[in-house]
C-alpha positions as CSV (number, residue, x, y, z in Angstrom):
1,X,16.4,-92.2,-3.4
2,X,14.0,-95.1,-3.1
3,X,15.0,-98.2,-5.0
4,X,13.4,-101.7,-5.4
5,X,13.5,-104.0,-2.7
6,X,14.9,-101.0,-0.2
7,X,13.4,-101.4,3.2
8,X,12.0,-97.9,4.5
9,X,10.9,-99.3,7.8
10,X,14.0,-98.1,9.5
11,X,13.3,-94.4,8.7
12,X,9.6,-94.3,10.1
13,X,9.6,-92.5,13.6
14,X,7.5,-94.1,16.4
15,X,5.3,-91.7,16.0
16,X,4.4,-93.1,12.0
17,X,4.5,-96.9,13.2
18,X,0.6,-97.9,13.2
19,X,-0.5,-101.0,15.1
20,X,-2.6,-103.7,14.4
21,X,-6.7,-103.4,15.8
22,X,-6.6,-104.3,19.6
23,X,-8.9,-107.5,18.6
24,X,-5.8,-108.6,16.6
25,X,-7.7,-108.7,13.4
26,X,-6.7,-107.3,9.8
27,X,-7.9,-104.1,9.2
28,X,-11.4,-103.7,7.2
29,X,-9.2,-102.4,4.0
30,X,-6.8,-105.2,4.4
31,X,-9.7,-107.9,4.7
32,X,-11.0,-106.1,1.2
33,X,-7.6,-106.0,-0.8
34,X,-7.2,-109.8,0.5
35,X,-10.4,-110.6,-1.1
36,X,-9.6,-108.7,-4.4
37,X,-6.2,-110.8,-4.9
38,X,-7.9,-114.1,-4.6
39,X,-9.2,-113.0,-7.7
40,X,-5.9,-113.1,-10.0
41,X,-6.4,-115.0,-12.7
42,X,-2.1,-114.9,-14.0
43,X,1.0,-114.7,-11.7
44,X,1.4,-115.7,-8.3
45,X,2.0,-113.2,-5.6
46,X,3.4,-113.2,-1.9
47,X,2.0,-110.4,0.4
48,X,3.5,-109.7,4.1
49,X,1.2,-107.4,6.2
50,X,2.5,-105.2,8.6
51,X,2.8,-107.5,11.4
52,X,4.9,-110.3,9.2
53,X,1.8,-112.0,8.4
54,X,2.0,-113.8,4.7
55,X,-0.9,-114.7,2.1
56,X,-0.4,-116.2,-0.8
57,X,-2.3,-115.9,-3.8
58,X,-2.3,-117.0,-7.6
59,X,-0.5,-120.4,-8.9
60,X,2.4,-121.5,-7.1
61,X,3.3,-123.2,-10.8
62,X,3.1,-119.4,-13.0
63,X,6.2,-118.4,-14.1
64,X,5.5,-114.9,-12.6
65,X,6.6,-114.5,-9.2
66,X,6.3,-111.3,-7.3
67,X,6.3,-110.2,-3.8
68,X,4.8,-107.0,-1.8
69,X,5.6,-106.3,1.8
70,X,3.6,-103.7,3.4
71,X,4.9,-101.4,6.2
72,X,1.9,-99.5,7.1
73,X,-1.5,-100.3,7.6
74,X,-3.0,-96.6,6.1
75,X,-2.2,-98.3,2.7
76,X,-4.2,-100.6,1.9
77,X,-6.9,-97.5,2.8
78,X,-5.3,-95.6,0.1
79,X,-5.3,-98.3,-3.0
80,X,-8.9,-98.5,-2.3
81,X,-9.2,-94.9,-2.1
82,X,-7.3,-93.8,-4.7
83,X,-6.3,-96.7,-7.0
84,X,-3.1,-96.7,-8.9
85,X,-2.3,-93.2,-7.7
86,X,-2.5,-94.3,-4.4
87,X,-0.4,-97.7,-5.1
88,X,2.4,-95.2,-6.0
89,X,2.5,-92.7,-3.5
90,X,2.7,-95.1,-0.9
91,X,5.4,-96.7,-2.5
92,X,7.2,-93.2,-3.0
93,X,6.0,-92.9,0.8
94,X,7.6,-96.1,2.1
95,X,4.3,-97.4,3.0
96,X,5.2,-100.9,1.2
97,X,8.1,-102.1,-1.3
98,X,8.8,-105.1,-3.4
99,X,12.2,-107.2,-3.8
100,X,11.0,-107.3,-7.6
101,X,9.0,-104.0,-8.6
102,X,9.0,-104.9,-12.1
103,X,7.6,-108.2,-12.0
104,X,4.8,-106.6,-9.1
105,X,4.2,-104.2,-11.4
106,X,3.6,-106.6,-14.7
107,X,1.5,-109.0,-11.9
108,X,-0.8,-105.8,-11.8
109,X,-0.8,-104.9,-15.2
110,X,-2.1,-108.6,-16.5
111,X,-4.5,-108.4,-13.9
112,X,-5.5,-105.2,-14.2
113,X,-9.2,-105.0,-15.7
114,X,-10.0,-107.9,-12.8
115,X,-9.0,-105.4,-10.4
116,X,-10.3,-102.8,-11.5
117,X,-13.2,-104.4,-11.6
118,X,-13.7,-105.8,-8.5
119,X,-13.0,-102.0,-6.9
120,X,-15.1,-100.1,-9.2
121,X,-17.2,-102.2,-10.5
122,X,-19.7,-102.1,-7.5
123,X,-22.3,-99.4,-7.0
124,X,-20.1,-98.0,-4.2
125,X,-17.1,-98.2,-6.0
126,X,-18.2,-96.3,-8.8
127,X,-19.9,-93.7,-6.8
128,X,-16.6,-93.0,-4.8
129,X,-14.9,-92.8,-8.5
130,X,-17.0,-90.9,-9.5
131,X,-17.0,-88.3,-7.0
132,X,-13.3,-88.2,-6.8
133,X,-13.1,-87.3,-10.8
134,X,-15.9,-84.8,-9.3
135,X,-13.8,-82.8,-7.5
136,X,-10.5,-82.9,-9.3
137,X,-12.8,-81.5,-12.7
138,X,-10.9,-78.8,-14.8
139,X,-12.7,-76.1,-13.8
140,X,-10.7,-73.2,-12.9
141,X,-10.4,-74.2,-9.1
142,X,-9.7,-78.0,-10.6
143,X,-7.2,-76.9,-13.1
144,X,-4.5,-75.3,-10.9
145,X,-4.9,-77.9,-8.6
146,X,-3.8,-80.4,-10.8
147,X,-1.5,-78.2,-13.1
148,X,0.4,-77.5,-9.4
149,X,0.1,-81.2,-8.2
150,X,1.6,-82.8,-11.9
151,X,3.8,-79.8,-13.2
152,X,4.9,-77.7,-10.3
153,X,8.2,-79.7,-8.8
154,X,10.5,-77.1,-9.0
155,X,13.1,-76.1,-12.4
156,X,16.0,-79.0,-10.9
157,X,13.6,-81.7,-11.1
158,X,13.1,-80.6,-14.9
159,X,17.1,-79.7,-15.8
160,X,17.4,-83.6,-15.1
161,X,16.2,-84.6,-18.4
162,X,15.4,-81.7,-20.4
163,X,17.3,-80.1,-22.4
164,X,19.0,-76.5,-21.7
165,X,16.4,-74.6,-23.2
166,X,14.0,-76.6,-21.0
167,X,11.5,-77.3,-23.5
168,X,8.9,-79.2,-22.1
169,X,7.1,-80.7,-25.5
170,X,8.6,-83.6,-28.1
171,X,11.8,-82.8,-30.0
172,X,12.5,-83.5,-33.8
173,X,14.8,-86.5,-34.5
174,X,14.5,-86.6,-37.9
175,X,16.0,-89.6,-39.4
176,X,19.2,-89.7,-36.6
177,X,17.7,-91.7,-33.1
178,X,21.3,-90.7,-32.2
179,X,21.0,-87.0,-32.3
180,X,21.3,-85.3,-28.7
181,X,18.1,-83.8,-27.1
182,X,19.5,-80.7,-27.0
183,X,20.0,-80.5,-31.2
184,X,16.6,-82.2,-31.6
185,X,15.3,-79.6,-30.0
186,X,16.9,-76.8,-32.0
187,X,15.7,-78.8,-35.4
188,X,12.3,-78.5,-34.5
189,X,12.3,-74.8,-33.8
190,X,14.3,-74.4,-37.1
191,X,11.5,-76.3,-38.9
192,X,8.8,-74.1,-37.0
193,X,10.1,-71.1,-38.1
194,X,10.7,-72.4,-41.6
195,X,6.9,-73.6,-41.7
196,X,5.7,-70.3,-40.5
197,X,7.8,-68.2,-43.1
198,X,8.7,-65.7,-41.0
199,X,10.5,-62.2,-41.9
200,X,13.4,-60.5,-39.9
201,X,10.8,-58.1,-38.3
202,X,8.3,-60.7,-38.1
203,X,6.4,-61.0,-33.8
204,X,5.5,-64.3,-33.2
205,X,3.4,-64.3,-29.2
């Protein structure tokens, strides 16, 4: 399990371990993520590149401090790729962690339309958006793409926090916030059947 502030570096095989260019500059996605942070306008943030390399960006005298160490160089790639989906992954990857997630995470979030602006709000950038929302349309190909990429993680992931009858929609608390999920659950197929008026011999598909 990956926590905050958990180094990953010691897992990556040599094989994983990417270099920096031979002329010893910052890659062309690094440069551009460098540029977009120079941009925050609340927090102040610490970044370490792959080869130990620090920038610093923001106001030294915010009261929001947060830190991001990268491991590999493929991720500032995939942030520019693929956004916010990309941020994660390559956290859940290993790619690059933070001593502090939550206050990296509420650094992005009150800088969040700046960002997004500066990545998609260029011709290019919008294009690219664009054409990623292209292919992942719910068509029928789309549609079990992404039902199999957000859904399909396998019934122990699910037993984890749902309840035995592994009902995957909300439950009925009624007035008790201390009822169990499992009873909640039960209420709110009581109060469906009620609602429907159902008979003993009564089908429902």
């Amino acid at each position: 399990m990956i926590r905050p502030g958990q180094s990953l570096l010691h897992k990556l095989s040599p094989s994983q371990t990417e270099k920096l260019p031979a002329d010893g500059k910052l890659t062309l996605a690094a440069r551009t993520i460098e540029r977009l942070l120079k941009q925050l306008s609340a927090g102040y943030l610490v970044m370490t590149f792959p080869n130990g390399e620090q920038r610093e960006f923001g106001a030294r005298s915010d009261s929001l401090h947060a830190e991001i160490r990268f491991h590999r160089w493929s991720a500032f790639q995939d942030i520019l790729r693929h956004g916010d989906i990309g941020f994660a992954e390559g956290y859940i990857r290993g790619d690059w962690d933070s001593p502090h997630l939550e206050k990296l995470l509420d650094l992005a979030v009150k800088n969040r339309n700046i960002l997004e602006r500066a990545i998609y709000g260029n011709w290019f950038g919008s294009l690219v958006y664009r054409f990623r929302h292209f292919l992942n349309r719910n068509n029928k190909t789309g549609s079990k793409k992404n039902i199999h990429a957000h859904y399909d993680l396998g019934n122990a992931f699910y037993r984890l926090w749902l309840d035995p009858s592994m009902t995957y929609s909300s439950a009925w608390f009624q007035a008790d916030p201390n009822t169990s999920l499992e009873l909640a659950q039960r209420a709110k197929y009581q109060n469906i059947l009620k609602s429907l008026a159902l008979q003993p011999n009564s089908k429902v598909l």
